[in-house]
Wavefront OBJ file of the C-alpha trace (Angstrom):
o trace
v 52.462 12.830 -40.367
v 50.063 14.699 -42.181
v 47.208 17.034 -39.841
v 44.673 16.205 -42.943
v 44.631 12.187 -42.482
v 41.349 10.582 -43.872
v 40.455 8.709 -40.875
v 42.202 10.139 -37.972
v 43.738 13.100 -37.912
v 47.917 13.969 -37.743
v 47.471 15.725 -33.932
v 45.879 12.998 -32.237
v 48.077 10.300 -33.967
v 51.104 12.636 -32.995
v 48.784 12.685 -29.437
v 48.840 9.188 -29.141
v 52.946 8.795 -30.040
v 54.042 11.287 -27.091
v 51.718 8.976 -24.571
v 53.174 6.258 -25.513
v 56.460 5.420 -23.113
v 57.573 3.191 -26.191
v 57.376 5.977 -28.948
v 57.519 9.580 -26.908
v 61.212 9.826 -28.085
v 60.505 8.687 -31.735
v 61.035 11.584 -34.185
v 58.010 13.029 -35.949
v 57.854 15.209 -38.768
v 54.680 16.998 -39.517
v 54.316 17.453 -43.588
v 51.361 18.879 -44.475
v 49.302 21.942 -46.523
v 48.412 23.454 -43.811
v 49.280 26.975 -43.021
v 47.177 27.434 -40.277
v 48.929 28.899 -37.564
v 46.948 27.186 -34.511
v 47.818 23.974 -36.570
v 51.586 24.688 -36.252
v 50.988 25.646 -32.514
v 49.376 22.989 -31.633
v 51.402 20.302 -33.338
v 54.551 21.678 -31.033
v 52.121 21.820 -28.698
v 52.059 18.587 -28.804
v 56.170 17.605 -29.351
v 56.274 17.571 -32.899
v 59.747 17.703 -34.075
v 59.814 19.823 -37.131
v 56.908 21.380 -39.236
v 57.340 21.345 -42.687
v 54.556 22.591 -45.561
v 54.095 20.719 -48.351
v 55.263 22.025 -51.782
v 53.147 22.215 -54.531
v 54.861 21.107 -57.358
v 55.674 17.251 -57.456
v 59.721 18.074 -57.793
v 60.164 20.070 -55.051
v 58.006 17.924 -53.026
v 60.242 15.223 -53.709
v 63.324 17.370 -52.870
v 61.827 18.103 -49.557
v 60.924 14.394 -48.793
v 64.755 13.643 -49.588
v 66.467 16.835 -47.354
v 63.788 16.060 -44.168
v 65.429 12.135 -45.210
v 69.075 13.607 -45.195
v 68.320 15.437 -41.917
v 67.280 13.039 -40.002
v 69.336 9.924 -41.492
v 72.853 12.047 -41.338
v 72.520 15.460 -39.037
v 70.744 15.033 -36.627
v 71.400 13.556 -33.110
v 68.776 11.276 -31.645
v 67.644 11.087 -27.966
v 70.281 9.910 -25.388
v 67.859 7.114 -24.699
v 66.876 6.256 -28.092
v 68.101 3.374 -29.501
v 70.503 3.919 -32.659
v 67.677 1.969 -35.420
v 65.090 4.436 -33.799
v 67.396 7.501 -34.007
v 68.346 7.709 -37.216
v 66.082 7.215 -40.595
l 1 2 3 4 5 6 7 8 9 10 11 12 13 14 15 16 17 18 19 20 21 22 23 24 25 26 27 28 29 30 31 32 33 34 35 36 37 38 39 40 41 42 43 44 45 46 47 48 49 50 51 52 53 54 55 56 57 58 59 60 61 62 63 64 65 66 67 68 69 70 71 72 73 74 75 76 77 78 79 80 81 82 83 84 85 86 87 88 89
């Protein structure tokens, strides 16, 4: 998700996963510009799984997309209640 959405913005789309019995456990990976630090507070506030600022240049910003990818497809462990197509990217 991105905090800086054009119509609705990252935190209350990340609001409306965590209400939501069916998606609460999904992952969700805040990429954005924003340093703001009440941003980052409030997005694992909120149950945001990892917090991530954008790069700059269009390289490592594709570098990024391809680790957070990597993380989540190969590392990490999902929820105990997840099912496996949810856990993992």
């Amino acid at each position: 998700l991105d905090i800086k959405l054009p119509r609705v913005d990252g935190l209350e789309v990340l609001e409306s996963i965590r209400r939501d019995p069916r998606t609460r456990h999904v992952p969700v990976v805040m990429l954005t510009s924003s340093r703001e630090e009440q941003d980052l507070v409030r997005s694992y506030g909120l149950g945001v799984n990892a917090f991530v600022v954008k790069p700059v240049g269009h390289r490592e910003f594709f570098d990024a997309i391809r680790d957070i990818g990597a993380f989540w497809a190969v590392l990490n462990e999902p929820h105990p209640g997840m099912p496996a197509a949810e856990g993992k990217a």
